[in-house]
C-alpha positions in Angstrom: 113.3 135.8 117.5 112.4 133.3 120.4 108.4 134.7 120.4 108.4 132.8 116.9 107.0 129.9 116.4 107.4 127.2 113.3 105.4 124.3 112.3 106.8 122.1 109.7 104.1 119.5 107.7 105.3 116.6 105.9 103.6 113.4 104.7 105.7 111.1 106.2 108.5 110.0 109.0 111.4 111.4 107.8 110.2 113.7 105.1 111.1 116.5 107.0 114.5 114.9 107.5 115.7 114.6 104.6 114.8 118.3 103.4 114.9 120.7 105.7 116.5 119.3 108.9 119.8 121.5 108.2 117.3 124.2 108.2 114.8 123.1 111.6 118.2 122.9 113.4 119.3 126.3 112.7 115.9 127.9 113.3 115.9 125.9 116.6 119.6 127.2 117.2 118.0 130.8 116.2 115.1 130.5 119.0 112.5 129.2 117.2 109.8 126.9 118.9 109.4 124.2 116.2 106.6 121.9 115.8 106.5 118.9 113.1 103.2 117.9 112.3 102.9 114.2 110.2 100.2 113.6 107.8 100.7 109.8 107.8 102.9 106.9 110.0 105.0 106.0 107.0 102.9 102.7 107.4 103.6 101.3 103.9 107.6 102.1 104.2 110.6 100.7 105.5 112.6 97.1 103.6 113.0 94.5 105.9 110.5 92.1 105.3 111.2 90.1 109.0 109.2 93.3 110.8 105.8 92.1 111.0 103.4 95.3 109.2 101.5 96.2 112.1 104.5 97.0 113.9 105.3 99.8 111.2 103.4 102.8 112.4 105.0 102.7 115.8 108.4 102.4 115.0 108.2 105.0 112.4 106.7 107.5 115.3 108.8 106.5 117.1 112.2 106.8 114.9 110.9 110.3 113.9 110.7 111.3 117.8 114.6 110.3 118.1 115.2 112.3 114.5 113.0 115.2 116.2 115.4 115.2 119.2 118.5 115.1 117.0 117.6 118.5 115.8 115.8 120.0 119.1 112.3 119.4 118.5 110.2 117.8 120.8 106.7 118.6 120.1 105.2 116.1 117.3 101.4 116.1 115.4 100.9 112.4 113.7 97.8 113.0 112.0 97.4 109.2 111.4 96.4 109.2 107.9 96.9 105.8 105.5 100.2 106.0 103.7 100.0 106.0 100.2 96.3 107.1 100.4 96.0 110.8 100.8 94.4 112.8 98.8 92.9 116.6 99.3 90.0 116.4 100.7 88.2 118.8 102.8 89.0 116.4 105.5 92.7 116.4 105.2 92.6 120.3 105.0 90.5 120.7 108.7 93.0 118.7 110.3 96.3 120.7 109.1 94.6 124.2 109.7 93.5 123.0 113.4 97.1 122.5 114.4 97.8 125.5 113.1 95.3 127.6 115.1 96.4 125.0 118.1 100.2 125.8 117.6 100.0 129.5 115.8 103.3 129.3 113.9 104.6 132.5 112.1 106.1 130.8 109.4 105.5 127.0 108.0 107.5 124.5 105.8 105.4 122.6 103.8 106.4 120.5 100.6 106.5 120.9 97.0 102.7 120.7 95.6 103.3 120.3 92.1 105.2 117.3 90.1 109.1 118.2 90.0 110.3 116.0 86.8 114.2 116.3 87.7 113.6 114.4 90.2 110.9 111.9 91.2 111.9 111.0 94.6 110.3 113.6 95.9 107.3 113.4 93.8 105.8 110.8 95.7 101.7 111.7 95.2 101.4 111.7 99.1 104.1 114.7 99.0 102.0 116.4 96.3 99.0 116.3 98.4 100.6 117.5 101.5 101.9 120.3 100.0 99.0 121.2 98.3 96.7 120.4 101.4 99.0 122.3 104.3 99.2 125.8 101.3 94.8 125.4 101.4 95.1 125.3 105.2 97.5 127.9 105.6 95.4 129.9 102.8 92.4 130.3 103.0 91.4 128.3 105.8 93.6 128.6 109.3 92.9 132.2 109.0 89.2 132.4 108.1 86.8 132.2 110.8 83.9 130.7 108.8 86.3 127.8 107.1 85.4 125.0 109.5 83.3 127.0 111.6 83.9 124.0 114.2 87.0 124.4 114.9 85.7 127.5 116.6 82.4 126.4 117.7 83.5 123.0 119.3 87.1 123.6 120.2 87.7 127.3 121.1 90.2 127.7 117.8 90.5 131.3 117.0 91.4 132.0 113.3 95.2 131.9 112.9 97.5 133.9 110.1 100.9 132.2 108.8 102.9 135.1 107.5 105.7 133.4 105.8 105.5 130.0 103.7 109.1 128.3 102.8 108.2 125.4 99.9 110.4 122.5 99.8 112.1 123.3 96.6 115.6 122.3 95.7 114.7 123.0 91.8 112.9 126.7 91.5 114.5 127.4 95.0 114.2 131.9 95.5 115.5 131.2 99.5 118.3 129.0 100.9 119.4 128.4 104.3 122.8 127.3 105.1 123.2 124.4 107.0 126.8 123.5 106.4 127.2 123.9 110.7 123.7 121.9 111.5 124.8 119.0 108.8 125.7 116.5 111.1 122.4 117.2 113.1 120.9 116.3 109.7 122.8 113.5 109.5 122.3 112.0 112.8 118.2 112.8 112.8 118.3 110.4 109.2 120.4 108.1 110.7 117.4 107.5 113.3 115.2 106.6 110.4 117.0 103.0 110.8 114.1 101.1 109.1 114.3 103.8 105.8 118.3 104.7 105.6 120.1 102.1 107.1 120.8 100.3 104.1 121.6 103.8 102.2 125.6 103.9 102.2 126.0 106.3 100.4 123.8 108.7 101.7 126.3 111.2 103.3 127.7 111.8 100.1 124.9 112.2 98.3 123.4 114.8 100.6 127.2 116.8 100.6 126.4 116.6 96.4 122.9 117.7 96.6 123.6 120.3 99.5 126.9 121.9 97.8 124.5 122.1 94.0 122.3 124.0 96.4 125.2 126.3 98.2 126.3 127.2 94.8 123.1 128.4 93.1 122.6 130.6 96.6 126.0 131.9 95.9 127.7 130.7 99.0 131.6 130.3 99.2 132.6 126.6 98.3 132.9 123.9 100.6 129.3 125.3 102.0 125.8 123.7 102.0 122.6 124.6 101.8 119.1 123.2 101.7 116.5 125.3 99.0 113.1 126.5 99.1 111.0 128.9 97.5 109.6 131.3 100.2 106.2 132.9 99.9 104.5 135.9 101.5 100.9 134.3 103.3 100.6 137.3 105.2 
């Protein structure tokens, strides 16, 4: 398993974090090359009203480098888009499917593309578009040569194939990974979001609650937890 190669896209700094860093750190523990690749800075988040807004971006990219590390991943894509303004254009798709011809993953995580009404947090429309924009670069367009025949022509970017898809998906979830032995890597990589969780106290125990709902719909033993997905062939 270390010739494979993951690329995880996300809308924003800490996106990743919160659902699938269990998972990130157990591929890394696995041999996987991981890549994260950020649609946006997170440049309308965080709650203290003191830190001035142009100093957002940067400390976001920044605090997602330290979660990154916290979980063994070093290499990072910010894409730069506005926060709160994406939307799936043809744009948006060419960027995600030239990092993946640049970084050739075998499998991806992307996020949920369609409204989840259980549970709105992570309905966010920026995590809608992501999800629907990395699926269109993943399929049809990383692996046709004549999508964005400039990828080729200027930059040398061969056509590349992402076999296997995992979906951000606690509700619908058809794959889990169990991360109860990578949870405090989980923990520690959203604890570096300062500017997003610190004022969150009861975070750990709401992940353990989310996580152990999860663990018990993938039939694992209690006291486990898991973080879902639904898994799709791209091949």
């Amino acid at each position: 398993m270390t010739d494979e190669r993951a690329l995880v896209v996300v809308a924003h700094p800490d996106d990743v974090d919160f659902g699938s860093a269990g998972t990130v750190a157990a591929w890394v523990d696995e041999g996987l090359e991981v890549t994260y690749c950020l649609l946006t800075d997170g440049d309308a988040g965080g709650f203290d009203p003191t830190v001035p807004r142009e100093e957002i971006p940067r400390m976001r990219r920044e605090e997602q480098r330290r979660a990154a590390a916290a979980v063994g991943v070093t290499d990072l894509v910010f894409l730069g888009h506005p926060d709160g303004y994406l939307q799936l254009t043809l744009e948006l798709r060419r960027d995600i499917a030239r990092v993946i011809r640049q970084k050739r993953p075998h499998r991806a995580i992307v996020q949920r593309p369609d409204f989840d009404y259980g549970r709105i947090a992570v309905s966010h429309p920026d995590h809608l578009v992501a999800g629907q924009a990395a699926l269109a670069a993943i399929y049809p367009d990383a692996r046709n040569p004549f999508a964005f025949p400039e990828l080729l022509r200027d930059e040398g970017l061969e056509a590349w194939e992402v076999a296997d898809t995992w979906v951000q998906a606690a509700n619908g979830a058809t794959d889990w990974v169990d991360v109860t032995d990578t949870f405090d890597r989980k923990m520690a990589a959203l604890a570096a979001h300062v500017s997003q969780t610190a004022h969150l106290q009861d975070l750990e125990r709401m992940l353990r609650t989310a996580l152990s709902l999860q663990a018990e719909r993938a039939g694992l033993p209690k006291g486990r937890l898991a973080e879902g997905y639904r898994r799709i062939d791209t091949r």
